[in-house]
C-alpha positions in Angstrom: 130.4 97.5 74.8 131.9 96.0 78.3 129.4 95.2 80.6 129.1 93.0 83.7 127.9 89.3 83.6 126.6 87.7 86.9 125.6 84.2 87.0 123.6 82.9 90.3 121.7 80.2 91.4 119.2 79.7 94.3 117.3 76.7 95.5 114.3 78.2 95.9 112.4 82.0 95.6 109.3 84.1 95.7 109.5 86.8 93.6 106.2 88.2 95.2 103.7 90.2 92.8 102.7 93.4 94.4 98.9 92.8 94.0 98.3 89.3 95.0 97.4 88.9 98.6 95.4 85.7 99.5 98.1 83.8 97.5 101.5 85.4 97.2 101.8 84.7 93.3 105.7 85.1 92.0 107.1 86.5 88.5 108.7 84.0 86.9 112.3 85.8 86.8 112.9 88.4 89.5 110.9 92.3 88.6 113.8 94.8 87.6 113.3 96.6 91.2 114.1 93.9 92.9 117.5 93.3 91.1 118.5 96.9 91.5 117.5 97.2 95.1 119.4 94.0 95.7 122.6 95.3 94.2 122.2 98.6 95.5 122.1 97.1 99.2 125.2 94.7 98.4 127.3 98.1 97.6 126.1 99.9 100.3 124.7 103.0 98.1 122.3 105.2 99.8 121.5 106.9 96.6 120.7 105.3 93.2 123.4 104.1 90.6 122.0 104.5 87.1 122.1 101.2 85.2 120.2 99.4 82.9 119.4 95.5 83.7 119.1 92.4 81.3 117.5 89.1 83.3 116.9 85.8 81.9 117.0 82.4 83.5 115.2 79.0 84.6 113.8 77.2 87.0 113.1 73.2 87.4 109.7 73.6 89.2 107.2 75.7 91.0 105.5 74.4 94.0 102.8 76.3 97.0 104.4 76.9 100.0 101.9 76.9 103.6 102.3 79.8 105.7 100.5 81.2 108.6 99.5 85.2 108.2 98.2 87.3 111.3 96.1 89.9 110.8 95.5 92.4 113.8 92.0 93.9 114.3 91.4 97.6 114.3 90.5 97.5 118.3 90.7 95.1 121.0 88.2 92.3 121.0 87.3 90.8 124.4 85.3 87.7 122.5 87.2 86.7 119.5 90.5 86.3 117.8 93.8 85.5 120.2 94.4 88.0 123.2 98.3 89.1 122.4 100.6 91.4 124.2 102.7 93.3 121.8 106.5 93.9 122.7 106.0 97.2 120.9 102.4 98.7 120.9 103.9 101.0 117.7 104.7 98.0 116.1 102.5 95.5 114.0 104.7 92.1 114.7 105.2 88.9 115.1 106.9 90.1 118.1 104.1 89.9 120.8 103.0 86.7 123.6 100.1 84.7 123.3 97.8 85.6 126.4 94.9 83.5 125.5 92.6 81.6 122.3 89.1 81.9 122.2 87.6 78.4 121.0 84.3 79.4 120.1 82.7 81.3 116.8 80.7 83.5 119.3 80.1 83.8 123.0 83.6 83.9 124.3 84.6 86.2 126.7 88.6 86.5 128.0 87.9 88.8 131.1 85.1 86.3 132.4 87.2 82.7 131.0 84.1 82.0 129.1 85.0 79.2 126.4 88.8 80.7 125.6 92.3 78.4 126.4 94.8 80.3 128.5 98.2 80.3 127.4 99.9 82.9 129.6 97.8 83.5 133.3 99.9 85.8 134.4 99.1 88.2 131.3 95.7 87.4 131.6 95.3 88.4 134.9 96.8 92.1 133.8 94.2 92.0 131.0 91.5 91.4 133.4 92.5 93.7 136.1 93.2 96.9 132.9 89.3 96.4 132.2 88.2 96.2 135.6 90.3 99.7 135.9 88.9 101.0 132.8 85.3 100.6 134.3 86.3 102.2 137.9 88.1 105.2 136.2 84.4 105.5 134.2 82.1 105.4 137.1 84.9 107.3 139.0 84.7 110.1 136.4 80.4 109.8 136.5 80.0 110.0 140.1 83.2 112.2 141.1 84.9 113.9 138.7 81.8 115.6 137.0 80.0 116.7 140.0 82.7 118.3 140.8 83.2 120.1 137.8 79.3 120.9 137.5 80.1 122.8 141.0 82.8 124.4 139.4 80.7 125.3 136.7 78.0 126.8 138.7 80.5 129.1 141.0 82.4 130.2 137.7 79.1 131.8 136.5 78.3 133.3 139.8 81.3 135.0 140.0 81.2 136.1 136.3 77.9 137.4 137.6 79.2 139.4 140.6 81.7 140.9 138.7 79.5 142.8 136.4 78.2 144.6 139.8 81.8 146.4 139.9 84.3 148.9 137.8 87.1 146.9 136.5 89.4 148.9 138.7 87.6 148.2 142.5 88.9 146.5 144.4 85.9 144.1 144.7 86.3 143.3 141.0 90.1 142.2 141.3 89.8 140.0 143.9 86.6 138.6 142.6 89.2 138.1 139.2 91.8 136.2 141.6 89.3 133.6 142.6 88.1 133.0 139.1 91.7 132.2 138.5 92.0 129.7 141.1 88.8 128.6 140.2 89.8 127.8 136.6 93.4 126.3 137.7 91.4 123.9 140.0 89.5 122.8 137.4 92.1 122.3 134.7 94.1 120.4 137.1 91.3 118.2 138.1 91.0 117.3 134.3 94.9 117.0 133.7 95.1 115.0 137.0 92.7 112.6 135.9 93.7 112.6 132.6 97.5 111.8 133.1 96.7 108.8 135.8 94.6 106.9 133.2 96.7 107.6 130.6 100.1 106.2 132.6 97.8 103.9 134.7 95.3 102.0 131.7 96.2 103.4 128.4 99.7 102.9 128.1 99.5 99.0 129.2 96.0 98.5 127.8 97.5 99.4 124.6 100.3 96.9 124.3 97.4 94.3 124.2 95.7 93.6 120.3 93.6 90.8 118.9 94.8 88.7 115.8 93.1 86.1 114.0 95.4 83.6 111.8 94.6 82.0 108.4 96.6 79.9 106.3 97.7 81.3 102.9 100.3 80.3 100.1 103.6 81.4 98.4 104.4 80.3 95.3 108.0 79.0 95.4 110.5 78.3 92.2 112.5 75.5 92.5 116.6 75.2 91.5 116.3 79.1 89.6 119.6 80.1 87.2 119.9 83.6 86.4 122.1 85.3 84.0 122.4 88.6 84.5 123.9 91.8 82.4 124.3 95.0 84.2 125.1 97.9 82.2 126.3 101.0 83.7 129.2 103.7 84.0 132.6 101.7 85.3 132.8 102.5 88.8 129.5 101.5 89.2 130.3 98.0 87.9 133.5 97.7 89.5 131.7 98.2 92.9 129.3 95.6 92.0 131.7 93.2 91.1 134.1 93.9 94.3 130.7 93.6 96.3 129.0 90.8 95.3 129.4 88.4 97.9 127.6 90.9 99.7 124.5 90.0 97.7 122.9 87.2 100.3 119.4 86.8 99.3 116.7 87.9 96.2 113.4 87.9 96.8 112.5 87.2 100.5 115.3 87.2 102.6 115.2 83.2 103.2 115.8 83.0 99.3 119.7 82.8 99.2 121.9 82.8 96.7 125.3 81.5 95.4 126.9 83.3 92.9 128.3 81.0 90.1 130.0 83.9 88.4 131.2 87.5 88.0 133.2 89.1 85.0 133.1 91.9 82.5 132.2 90.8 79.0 132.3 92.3 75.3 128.6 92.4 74.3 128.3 93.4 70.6 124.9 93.9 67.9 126.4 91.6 65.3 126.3 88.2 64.7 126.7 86.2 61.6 124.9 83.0 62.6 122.3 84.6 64.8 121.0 83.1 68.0 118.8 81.1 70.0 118.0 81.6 73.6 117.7 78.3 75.8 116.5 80.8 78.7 113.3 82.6 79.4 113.8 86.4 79.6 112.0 89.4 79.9 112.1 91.3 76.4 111.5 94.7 75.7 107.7 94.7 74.4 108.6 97.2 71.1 111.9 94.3 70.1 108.5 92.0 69.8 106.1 94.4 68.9 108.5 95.3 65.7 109.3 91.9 65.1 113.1 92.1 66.3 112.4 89.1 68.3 111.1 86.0 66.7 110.3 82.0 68.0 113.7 79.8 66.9 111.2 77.9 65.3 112.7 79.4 62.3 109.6 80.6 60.2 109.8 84.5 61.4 106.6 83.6 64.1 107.1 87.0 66.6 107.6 85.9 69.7 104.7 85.6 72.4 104.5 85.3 76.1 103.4 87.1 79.4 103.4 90.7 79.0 104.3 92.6 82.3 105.0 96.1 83.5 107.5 95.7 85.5 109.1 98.5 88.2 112.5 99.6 87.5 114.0 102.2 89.6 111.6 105.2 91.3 111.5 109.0 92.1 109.9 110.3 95.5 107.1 112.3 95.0 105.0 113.8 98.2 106.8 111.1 100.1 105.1 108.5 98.1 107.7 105.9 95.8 107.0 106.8 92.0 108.4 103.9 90.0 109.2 103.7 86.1 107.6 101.3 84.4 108.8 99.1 82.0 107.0 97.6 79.2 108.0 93.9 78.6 106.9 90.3 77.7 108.2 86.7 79.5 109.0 84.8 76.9 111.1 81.6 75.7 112.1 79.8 73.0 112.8 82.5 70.8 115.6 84.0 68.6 117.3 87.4 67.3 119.3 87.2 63.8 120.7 90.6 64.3 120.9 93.5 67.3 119.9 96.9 67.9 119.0 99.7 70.6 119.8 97.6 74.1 119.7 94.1 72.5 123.1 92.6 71.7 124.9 89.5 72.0 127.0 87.7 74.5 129.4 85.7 72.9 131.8 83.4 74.4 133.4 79.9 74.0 131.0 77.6 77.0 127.9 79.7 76.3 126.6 82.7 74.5 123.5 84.9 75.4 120.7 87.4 73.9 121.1 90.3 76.0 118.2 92.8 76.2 118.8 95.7 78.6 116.4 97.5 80.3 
């Protein structure tokens, strides 16, 4: 069976575990997904390319990388966290200015300077004067806007009352009905009126302002990574991967480049006299361990151990959520196949030959 071989190295990769979150913890070899996805976006598909994925590989050394991680508070605090203005008040960013730090664990206050470092005046002094506005359009509302509905109110019933004194049909009914209209369009624009200026005037700005807070948390990186890759899939496919894969810049985060070492279609068959042992770790399919198909090179039949995983592989949308497809596997090294079967074969060739365990 032809398939395609790809050969890449990068310096350095996090190969981030969906649930870890204090400490961004990375699978040793990069999750199926992640492959597909990357090839997918070097070819320029919009819609999925069936294909079946074997990954093994190395890496010298795993280190923690620092990092600095902003988390945004549900409201805007006026005592705590850094004062921001966001470029986008849609958008959760790193794309916003620092207006001003508060220094203290309590008692701070950024509209009144109390204990807080100002790093942008100017943006502190639109802070200041958006709550001073918020308060006026408050008490402005209190002391104007509802008195003057409450004497809306009060004439609205006495005309509902007068009207019940006349036939629908008088003429003392209708234009008692025409001044109820012009009451009620008085009052709605009143509301609207006031409405609309503080929504242009205080909400619009106000809302391009957010509190953070920072922490420092961790990534784990690998160090000088070699993969071997086997991509098995219908011809085109692979021929568009192989014509694009200079296209394929990064895997993992998009700081973790690549250089691709090497891309050609290889013979991969189930038969090998001698047998073989692997001098890369790999994700295995857990039923080739399970039924013994894969064995440590020790030589004395031990089945293989390691990390078991379910790993994403390629997903289905469902209610507008991403359904993946799990697969069932187990990290292991140092191990050994003396014969092949369904999606495990060999690799063989002069420099180097492989185990190849599609997925």
């Amino acid at each position: 069976m032809e398939v395609l071989r790809i050969i890449l190295t990068q310096s350095s990769a996090n190969y981030k575990k969906e649930e870890t979150v204090l400490n961004k913890m990375t699978y040793p070899l990069p999750p199926f997904s992640t492959i597909i996805g990357a090839l997918h976006s070097a070819c320029g598909y919009k819609e999925y390319h069936p294909m079946d994925i074997s990954i093994q590989g190395k890496y010298e050394a795993m280190n923690k990388e620092p990092y600095t991680d902003y988390c945004f508070l549900n409201s805007t605090m006026n005592d705590r966290g850094i004062l921001v203005k966001m470029k986008n008040e849609n958008l959760l960013s790193t794309a916003f200015d620092i207006v001003a730090k508060a220094k203290a664990a309590t008692g701070n206050d950024f509209r009144k300077g109390i204990t807080i470092e100002i790093i942008n005046k100017t943006l502190l002094e639109e802070y200041r004067y958006l709550k001073d506005l918020s308060e006026k359009l408050t008490e402005f509302k209190k002391t104007r806007i509802v008195k003057v509905l409450s004497l809306i109110k009060k004439r609205k019933k006495t005309l509902m009352t007068k009207k019940k004194n006349y036939e629908s049909k008088t003429s003392e009914y209708k234009l008692i009905s025409t001044r109820e209209k012009q009451i009620k369009e008085l009052e709605k624009n009143i509301k609207d009126r006031f409405k609309e200026y503080k929504y242009k005037q205080y909400e619009i700005p106000y809302a391009l302002f957010s509190s953070l807070t920072t922490s420092i948390k961790y990534y784990e990186v690998l160090n000088n990574i070699e993969l071997i890759l086997h991509i098995k899939s219908d011809r085109n496919t692979l021929e568009d991967i192989r014509d694009n894969i200079y296209n394929l810049k990064s895997i993992g985060r998009s700081e973790d480049f690549v250089e691709v070492i090497e891309t050609c279609f290889v013979d991969v068959v189930e038969r090998y006299e001698e047998g073989m042992s692997s001098d890369y770790s790999a994700y295995i399919n857990y039923n080739l361990v399970k039924n013994k198909n894969v064995y440590l090179k020790s030589g004395d039949k031990i089945i293989a151990n390691g990390t078991k995983y379910y790993l994403n592989k390629n997903y289905k949308i469902k209610d507008n959520k991403r359904i993946f497809e799990k697969k069932k596997v187990v990290y292991t090294s140092g191990y050994s196949i003396e014969e092949g079967c369904e999606n495990l074969y060999f690799d063989i060739n002069k420099d180097k030959s492989y185990i190849v365990n599609f997925n």
